[in-house]
C-alpha positions in Angstrom: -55.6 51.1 16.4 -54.0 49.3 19.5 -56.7 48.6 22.3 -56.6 51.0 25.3 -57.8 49.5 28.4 -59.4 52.0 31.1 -57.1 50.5 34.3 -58.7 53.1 36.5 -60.9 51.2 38.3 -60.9 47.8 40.3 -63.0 46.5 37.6 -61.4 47.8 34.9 -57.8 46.5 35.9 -59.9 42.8 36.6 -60.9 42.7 32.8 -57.7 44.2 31.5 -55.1 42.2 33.0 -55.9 38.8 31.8 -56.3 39.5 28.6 -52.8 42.0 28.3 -50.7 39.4 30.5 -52.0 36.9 27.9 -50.6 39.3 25.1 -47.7 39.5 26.5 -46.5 35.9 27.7 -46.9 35.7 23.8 -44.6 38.2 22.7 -46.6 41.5 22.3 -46.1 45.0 23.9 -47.5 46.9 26.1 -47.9 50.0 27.6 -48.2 50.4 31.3 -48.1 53.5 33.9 -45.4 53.1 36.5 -45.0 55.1 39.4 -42.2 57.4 37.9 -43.6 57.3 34.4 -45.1 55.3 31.6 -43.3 52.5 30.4 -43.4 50.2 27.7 -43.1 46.4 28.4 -42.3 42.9 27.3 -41.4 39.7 28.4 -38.3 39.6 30.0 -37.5 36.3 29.0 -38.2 36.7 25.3 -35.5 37.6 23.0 -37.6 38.5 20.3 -40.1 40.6 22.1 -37.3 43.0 24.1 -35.9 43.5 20.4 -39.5 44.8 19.2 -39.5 46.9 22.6 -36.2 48.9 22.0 -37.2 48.9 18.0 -40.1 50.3 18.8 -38.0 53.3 21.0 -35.6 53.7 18.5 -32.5 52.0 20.2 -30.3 49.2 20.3 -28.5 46.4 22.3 -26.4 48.7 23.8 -28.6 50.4 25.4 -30.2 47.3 27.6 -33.4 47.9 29.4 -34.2 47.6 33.0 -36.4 44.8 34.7 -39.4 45.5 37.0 -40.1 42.8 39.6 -43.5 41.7 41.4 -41.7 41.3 44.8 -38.7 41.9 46.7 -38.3 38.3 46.8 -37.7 37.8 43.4 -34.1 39.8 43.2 -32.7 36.1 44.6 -34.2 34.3 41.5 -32.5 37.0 39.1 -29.6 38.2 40.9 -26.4 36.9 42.8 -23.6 37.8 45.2 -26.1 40.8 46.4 -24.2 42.8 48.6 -26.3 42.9 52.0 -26.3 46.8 51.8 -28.4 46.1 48.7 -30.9 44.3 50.3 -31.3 46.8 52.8 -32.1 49.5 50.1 -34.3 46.8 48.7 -36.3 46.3 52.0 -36.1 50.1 52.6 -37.3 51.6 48.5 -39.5 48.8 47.2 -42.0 49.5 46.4 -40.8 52.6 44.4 -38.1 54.6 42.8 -35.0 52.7 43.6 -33.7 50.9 40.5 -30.5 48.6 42.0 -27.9 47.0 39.1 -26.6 44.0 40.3 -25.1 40.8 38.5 -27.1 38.8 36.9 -28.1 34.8 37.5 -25.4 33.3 34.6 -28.2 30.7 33.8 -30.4 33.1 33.0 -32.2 32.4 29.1 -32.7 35.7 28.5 -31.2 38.5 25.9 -31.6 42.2 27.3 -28.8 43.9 25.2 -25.3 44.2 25.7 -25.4 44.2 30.3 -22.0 43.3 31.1 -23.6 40.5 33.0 -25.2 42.9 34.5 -29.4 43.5 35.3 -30.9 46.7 36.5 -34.3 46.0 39.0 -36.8 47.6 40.1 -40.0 47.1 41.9 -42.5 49.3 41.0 -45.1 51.1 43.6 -47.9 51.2 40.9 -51.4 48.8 41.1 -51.8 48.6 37.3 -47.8 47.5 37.2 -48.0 45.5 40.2 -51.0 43.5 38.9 -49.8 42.8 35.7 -45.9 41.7 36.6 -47.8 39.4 38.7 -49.5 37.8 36.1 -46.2 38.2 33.4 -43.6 37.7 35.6 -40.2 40.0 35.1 -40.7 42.6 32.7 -38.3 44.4 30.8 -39.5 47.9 30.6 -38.3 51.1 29.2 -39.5 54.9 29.7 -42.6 55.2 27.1 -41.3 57.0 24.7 -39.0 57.1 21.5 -35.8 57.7 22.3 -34.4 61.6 22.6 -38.3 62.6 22.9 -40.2 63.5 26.5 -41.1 60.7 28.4 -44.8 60.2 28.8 -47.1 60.9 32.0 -50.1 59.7 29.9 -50.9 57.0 28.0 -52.2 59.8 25.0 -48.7 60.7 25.5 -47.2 57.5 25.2 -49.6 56.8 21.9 -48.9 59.4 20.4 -45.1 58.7 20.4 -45.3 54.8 19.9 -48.6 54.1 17.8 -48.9 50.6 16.4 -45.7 49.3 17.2 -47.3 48.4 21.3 -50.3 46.1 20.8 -51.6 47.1 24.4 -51.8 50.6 26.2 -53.0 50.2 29.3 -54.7 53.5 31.4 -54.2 53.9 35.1 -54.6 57.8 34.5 -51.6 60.7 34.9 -48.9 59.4 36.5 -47.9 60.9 40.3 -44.1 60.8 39.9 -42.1 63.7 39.2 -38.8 62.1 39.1 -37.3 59.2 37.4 -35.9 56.6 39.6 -32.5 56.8 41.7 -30.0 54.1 39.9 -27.5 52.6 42.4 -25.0 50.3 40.8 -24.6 47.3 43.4 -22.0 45.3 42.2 -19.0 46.4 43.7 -17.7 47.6 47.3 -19.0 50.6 47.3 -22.5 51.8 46.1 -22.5 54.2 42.8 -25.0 56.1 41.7 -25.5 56.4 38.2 -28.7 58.4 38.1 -30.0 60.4 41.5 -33.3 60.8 40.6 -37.0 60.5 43.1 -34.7 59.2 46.0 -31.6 61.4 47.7 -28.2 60.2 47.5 -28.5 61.1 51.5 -31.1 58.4 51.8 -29.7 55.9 50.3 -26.4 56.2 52.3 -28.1 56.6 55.5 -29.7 52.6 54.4 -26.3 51.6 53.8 -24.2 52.9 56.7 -27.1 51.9 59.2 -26.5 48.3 57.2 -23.1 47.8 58.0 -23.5 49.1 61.3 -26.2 46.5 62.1 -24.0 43.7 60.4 -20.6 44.5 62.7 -23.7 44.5 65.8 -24.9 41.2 64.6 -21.1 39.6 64.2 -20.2 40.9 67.6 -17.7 43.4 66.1 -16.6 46.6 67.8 -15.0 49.9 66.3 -11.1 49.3 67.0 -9.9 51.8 70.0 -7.0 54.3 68.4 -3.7 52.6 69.7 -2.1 54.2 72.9 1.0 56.1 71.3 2.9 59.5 72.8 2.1 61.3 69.6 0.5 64.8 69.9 -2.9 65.2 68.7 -1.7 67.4 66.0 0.4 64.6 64.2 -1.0 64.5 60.7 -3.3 61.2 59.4 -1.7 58.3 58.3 -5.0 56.9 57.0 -4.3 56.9 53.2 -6.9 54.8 51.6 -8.0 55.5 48.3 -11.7 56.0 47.6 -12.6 55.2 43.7 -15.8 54.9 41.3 -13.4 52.2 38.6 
């Protein structure tokens, strides 16, 4: 039987987290509540260790799992050519249900699965989490569950579905969140959302438009006046750019 560790306390999370974050750094699994849901983590930087984690939900490569981050701050040690409209949602989400996919650091030595040079992160707005990707570092970390079953809101839940295959299960009680995370793919022109989930697509616009806005301020830049022409006002558009999601 897999050790549960009672993470509902100060003290309990002070004795726990050591000895899990040590588990982990080596390899193991471990299951963690998140502010969305529970989770089930590894190493981010260890091949072997992700492979056990999307065994151990029934999956493979192709199906690559997310990343939660201590801080905002580390998206510049993971990430590159972040659009500034993604740091903004950034500074505005974390902590908390905003997952952003952005490209990934090429030097990177890690193996998530088949990302397109891709890495989806998120910061999570949950102690037990907080505490222990402090300790680990980046975590790759997947819904608690096996894959095609409910996700877990407790770690009974999340033992029940995943048994001996996660070495830790760590208890910070029923998790709060009723909706997954929002996943906003970052790495083109234009934000796409791949999932709306816990955060509105209205919010998430209203970030970025207020962004740009605050870039053209910053660079001095003003809205180009409509050019001075004899043409009625009912003259039809000639605006005829095309708006994709390729």
């Amino acid at each position: 039987m897999s050790p549960v560790f009672d993470c509902t306390t100060e003290h309990g999370r002070a004795d726990a987290i050591p000895k899990v974050a040590s588990g982990v750094r080596e390899g193991k699994l471990v299951v963690l509540p998140t502010d969305t849901l529970y989770g089930i983590g590894a190493d981010a930087f260890s091949p072997e260790a992700v492979h056990a984690l999307l065994a151990a939900k029934g999956r493979g490569s192709d199906m690559p799992p997310p990343v939660l981050v201590p801080d905002t701050r580390t998206i510049d040690g993971l990430a590159t050519d972040v659009p500034d409209w993604a740091r903004a949602l950034v500074e505005a989400f974390w902590p908390g249900a905003l997952t952003v996919v952005v490209k990934a650091q090429p030097s990177l030595m890690w193996d998530l699965g088949d990302t397109g040079g891709t890495v989806a992160l998120r910061m999570p707005d949950d102690p037990v989490a907080l505490a222990l990707l402090r300790e680990v570092g980046p975590m790759a970390v997947s819904s608690a569950n096996r894959t095609g079953h409910p996700a877990s809101r407790t770690v009974v839940e999340a033992a029940t579905q995943l048994g001996a295959s996660v070495e830790f299960y760590l208890d910070g009680g029923p998790v709060s969140g009723g909706l997954a995370s929002t996943i906003v793919d970052c790495t083109r022109d234009e934000p796409v959302f791949l999932r709306v989930g816990a955060i509105s697509e209205a919010d998430v616009m209203d970030v970025v438009e207020r962004a740009r806005g605050n870039a053209l301020e910053l660079a001095g830049a003003e809205p180009a006046a409509p050019p001075e022409t004899d043409v009625p006002d009912e003259s039809p558009s000639t605006d005829h750019r095309e708006t994709s999601d390729d």
